[in-house]
N, C-alpha and C positions, 0 to 999 in steps of 0.2 A: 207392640206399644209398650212405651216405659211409662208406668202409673203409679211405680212403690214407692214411698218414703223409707227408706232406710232404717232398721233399728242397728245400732251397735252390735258387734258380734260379741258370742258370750265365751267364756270359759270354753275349753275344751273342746269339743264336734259340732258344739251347740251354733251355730249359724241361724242366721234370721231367713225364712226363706217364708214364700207368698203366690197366689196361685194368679192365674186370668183364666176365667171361664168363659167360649163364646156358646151360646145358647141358640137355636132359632126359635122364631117368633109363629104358634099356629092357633086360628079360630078354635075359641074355644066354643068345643063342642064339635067343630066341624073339622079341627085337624088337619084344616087347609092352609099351604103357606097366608101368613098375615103380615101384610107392609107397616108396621104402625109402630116401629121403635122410636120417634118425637113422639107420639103420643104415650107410649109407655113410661117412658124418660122424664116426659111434663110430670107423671105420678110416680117420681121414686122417692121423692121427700116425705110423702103424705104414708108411704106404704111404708120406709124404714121404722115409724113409729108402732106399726102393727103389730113387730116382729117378738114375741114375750124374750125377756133376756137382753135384749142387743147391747145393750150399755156394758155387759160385762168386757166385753173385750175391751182393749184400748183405743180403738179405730174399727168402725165396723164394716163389712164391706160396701163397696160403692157400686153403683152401674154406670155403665157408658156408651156411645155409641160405637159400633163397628161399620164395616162398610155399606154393608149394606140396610133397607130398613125391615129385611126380614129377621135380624138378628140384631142381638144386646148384649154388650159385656159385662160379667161380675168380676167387681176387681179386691182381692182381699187383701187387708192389711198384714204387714208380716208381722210372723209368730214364733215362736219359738221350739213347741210341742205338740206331737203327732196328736193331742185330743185337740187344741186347738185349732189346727189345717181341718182336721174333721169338721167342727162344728163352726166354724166361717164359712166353707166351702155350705153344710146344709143351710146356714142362715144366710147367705147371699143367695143360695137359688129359691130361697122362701122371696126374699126381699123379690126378687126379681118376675116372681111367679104372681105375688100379688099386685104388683107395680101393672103386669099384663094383664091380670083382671080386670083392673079397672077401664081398659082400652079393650075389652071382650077379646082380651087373646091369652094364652098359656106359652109355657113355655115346655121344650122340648131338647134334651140333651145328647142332639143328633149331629155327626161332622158333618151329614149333608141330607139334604131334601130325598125322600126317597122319590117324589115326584118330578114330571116335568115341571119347573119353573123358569119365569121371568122376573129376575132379581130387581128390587129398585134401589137406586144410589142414594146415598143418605148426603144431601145437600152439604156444601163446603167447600172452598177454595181448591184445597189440597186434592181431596177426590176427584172434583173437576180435571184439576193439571192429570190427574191418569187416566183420565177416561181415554182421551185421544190416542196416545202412544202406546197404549197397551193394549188398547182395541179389545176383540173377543174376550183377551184373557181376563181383563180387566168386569167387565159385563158379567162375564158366567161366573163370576167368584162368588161363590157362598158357601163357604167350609165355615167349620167352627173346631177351633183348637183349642188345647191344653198350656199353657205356659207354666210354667214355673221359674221365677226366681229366688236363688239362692246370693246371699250375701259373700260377697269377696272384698278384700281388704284394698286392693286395684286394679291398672290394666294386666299389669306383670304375672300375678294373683291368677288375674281371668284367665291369661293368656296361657299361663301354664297347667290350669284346669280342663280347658276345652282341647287343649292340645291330647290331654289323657285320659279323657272320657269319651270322646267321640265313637271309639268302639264297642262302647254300651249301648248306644242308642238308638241300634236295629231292635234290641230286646224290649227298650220302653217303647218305642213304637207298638210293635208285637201286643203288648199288652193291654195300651190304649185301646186296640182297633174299633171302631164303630161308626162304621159308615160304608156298607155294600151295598147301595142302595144308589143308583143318579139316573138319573132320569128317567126315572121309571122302569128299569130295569137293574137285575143281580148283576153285578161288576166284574164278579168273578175274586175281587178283591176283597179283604176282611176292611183296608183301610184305602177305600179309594180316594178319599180325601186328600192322603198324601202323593197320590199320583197327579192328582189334579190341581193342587197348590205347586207341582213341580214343574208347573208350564212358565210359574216366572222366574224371570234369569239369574235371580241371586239365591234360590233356594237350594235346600240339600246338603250334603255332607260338605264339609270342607279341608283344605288340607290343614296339615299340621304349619303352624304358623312362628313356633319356635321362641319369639318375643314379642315384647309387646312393639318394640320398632317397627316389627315387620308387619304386625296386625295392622297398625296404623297405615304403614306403606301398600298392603293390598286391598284396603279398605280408602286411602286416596284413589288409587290406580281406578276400582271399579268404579267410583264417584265420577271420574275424570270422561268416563266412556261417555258419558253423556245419559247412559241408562237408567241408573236409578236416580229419582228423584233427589233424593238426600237419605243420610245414616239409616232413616226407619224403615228404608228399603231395602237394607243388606238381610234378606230374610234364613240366612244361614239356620241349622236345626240347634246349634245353641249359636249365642253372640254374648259379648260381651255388652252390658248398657250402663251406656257414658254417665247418665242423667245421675242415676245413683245406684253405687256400683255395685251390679251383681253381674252372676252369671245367669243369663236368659237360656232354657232349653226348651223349645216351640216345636217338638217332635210330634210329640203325641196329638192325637184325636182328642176331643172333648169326651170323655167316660159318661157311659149312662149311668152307671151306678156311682152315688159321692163318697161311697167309702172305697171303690177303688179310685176314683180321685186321690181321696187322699193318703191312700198305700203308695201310689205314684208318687205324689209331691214328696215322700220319705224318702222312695227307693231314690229321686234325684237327689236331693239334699245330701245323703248318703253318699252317693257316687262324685259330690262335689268336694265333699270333705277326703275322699279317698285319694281323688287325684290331686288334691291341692298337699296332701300328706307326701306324695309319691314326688311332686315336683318340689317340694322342700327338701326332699333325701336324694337328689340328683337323680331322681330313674327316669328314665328316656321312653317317651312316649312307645305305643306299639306302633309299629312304621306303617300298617296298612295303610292303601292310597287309596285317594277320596272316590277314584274308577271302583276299588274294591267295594267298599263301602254302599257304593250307589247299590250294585248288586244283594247283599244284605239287606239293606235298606229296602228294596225291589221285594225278597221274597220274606222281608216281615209285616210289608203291604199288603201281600198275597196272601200269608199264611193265616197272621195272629196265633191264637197260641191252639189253633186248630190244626197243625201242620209241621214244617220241621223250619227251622231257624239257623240260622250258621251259629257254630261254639267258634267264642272269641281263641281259645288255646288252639284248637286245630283246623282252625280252617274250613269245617267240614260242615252238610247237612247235617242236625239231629232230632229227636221229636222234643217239638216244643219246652217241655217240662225237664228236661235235660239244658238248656240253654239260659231257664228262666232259674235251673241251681245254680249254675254257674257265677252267673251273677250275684247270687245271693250269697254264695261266698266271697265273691269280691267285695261285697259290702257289711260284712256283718261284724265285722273289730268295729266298727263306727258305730252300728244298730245297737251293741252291746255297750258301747259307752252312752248313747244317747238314751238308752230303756227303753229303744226300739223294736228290737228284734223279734219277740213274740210279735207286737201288731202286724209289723211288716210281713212276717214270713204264715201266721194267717191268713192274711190278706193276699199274699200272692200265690197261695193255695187257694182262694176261693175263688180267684180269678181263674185259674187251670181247670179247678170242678166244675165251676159254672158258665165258665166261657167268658170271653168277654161282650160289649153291646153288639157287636157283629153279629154274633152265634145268638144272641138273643131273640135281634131285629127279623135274622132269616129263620129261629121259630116261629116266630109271631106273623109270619107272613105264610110258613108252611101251612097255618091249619086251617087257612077257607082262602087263603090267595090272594091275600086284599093289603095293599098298600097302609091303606088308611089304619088297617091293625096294628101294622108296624109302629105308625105315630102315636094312635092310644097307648100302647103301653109304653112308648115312650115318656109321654107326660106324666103315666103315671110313675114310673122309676125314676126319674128325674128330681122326683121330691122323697123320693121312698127312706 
C-alpha cells in the first residue's frame, strides 16, 4: 500500500523515509485469532488522544485496514531521524493496541498465525475482484509485513536504487525473520511468511531493470497479462511508488521487537542512499539474476540469522553474523554521515545475540509446548 505523504528530501544522506506495520488481531486475554479490525478502526480516533506525547511529531501515526479482519495497519508519517522511526514505530503500536482494547482484542507483532485459522475478508470492492481469481491463494493470506519507504527524487532515481540494492535484501529479510509458525505447526522456516506471500505471481526478487523506460515497459507487459489487478499488485520485494515517490522495500517480516524495527528502517534507508550514490557515479549494478537471488532469498527464509546466509562478494554460504558485517560495511560512509552508526550497528548486534522473533517464538513454545505461549509473549513484546 502507498499511504506516505512525502516530506522534502534533506541535505546530504538525510532522506525522508517511513514505515507500514501489519499487526494481527488476538482476544485479549485468550490469544485467539480476533476478526474485529472495523471494530478496532471505529476506535482509532478516540485512542490517538490517549497516547501521552503524540502531537510531538508532525503527523502521527495512523491505522488502517489490511486484508484481512484479523489484522490492522500502522502507518507512520515520514521522518527524518533514527530516534524519531523509533518512537513512531512504539507510538503507533500503543495507538493500535489500545484502539484493540477497546474491541476486547490486542495486538500482536507476528507475520503469521501460529495457529490453524480461517481468515476473514475485510469487505470492499477491490478485495471482492480478488477473491475469485486468486482463489486459495487469495483466502489463506494472512502474513503481516514490514515496509519501509524511503524518499527518492523519481522514477529514474528509483530505478537506479532498486537496480542496486536488490542483493541486500536476502540480509534484511534474514533479519526480520518472525514467523515459523503456520498452522499449527514449526515450518522448518525462521520466515515462513515469505514462502507463503510467494504463492502470488508478482512477488520476489526482480530483475535488474536498468531505466525507468524499461520499469514502466515491464510493469505495462505484466498489467497486460490480465493478472494482476492494477499497479498495487506488482508485489515485487522493493517497487518503486508512483503515488509519492519513494522506494518501497516489502521484504521483511513484521519484527517483534520495535527497536529492531527500527534498526531495519535505518539499515534500509542507508542502503537506499548507498545505491542511489553508486548510480550517480555510474557503477553498474551486481549482475546476479533474479533465479540467483530467489535461491538467497530461499535460504534467508530458512536460516534468519540462526544459520548461514549467502556473502553478497563471494557467492558463497557463511554463518550469519559474517553476512550481516558485510553489509554493514556496505552501509556505513552513509550511517556516519547520518549519526547513525553506533545505533544501527547496536542494534544489529542485538539482533545476532538475541535472535531474531523466530528464535524468540520457538523458545516461547520450547518450554511447556503451547502455541498459545508463543502469542502471550508476543503481545507482550510487541509493546516492550
Amino acid at each position: 500500500m502507498e499511504h506516505h505523504a512525502a516530506l522534502p528530501r534533506a541535505e546530504g544522506a538525510l532522506r525522508s523515509f517511513g514505515v507500514e506495520e501489519e499487526l494481527l488481531l488476538v482476544g485479549r486475554g485468550s490469544n485467539l485469532p480476533f476478526a474485529a479490525a472495523e471494530t478496532v478502526l471505529a476506535a482509532r480516533d478516540e485512542s490517538a488522544t490517549a497516547i501521552p506525547g503524540a502531537a510531538s511529531l508532525s503527523a502521527g501515526p495512523e491505522l488502517t485496514f489490511e486484508v484481512k479482519q484479523e489484522q490492522i495497519e500502522v502507518v507512520s508519517p515520514p521522518v527524518f531521524h533514527f530516534s524519531e522511526i523509533a518512537e513512531t514505530i512504539r507510538r503507533g503500536r500503543q495507538l493500535a493496541d489500545r484502539a484493540a482494547a477497546r474491541a476486547g482484542a490486542a495486538v500482536a507483532a507476528l507475520a503469521t498465525f501460529p495457529f490453524e485459522v480461517v481468515p476473514h475478508m475485510v469487505p470492499g470492492k477491490r478485495f471482492a475482484r480478488m477473491e475469485k481469481p486468486f482463489g486459495i491463494t487469495f483466502r489463506e493470506t494472512l502474513y503481516c509485513g514490514f515496509h519501509v519507504h524511503v524518499a527518492v527524487a523519481d522514477l529514474e532515481e528509483g530505478v537506479g536504487v532498486l537496480d542496486r540494492m536488490r542483493v541486500w535484501l536476502p540480509t534484511v529479510l534474514a533479519l526480520s525473520a518472525n514467523s515459523p509458525f503456520w498452522q499449527g505447526a514449526d515450518t522448518g522456516f525462521a520466515s515462513y511468511r515469505y514462502q507463503g506471500w510467494g504463492r502470488w505471481p508478482t512477488t520476489g526478487p526482480s530483475a535488474i531493470f536498468g531505466s525507468a523506460h524499461a520499469y514502466r515497459l515491464r510493469s505495462a507487459s505484466l498489467l497486460a497479462s490480465g493478472v494482476p489487478l492494477d499497479t498495487k499488485m506488482l508485489y515485487f520485494d522493493a517497487r518503486f511508488a508512483p503515488r509519492v515517490p519513494t522506494v518501497e522495500v516489502r521484504v521483511a517480516d513484521v519484527c517483534l521487537d520495535p527497536q529492531h524495527a527500527a534498526t531495519l528502517a535505518a539499515v534500509v534507508r542507508a542502503l537506499v542512499e548507498t545505491a542511489a550514490r553508486q548510480w550517480r557515479a555510474g557503477i553498474s549494478p551486481d549482475p546476479a539474476t533474479s533465479d540467483l537471488l530467489r535461491v538467497w532469498m530461499f535460504q534467508a527464509s530458512r536460516a534468519g540469522v540462526s544459520g548461514e546466509l549467502v556473502k553478497v562478494a563471494t557467492r558463497r554460504a557463511v554463518p550469519a553474523a559474517e553476512a550481516v558485517a558485510e553489509l554493514l560495511r556496505h552501509i556505513r560512509p552513509v550511517l556516519e554521515e547520518t549519526g547513525e552508526e553506533r545505533e544501527v550497528s547496536a542494534g544489529l548486534a542485538a539482533i545476532l545475540a538475541q535472535g531474531t522473533g523466530a528464535d524468540v517464538q520457538r523458545a516461547a513454545f520450547a518450554q511447556r509446548g503451547q502455541l498459545l505461549d508463543v502469542v502471550a509473549e508476543a503481545v507482550q513484546r510487541t509493546l516492550a
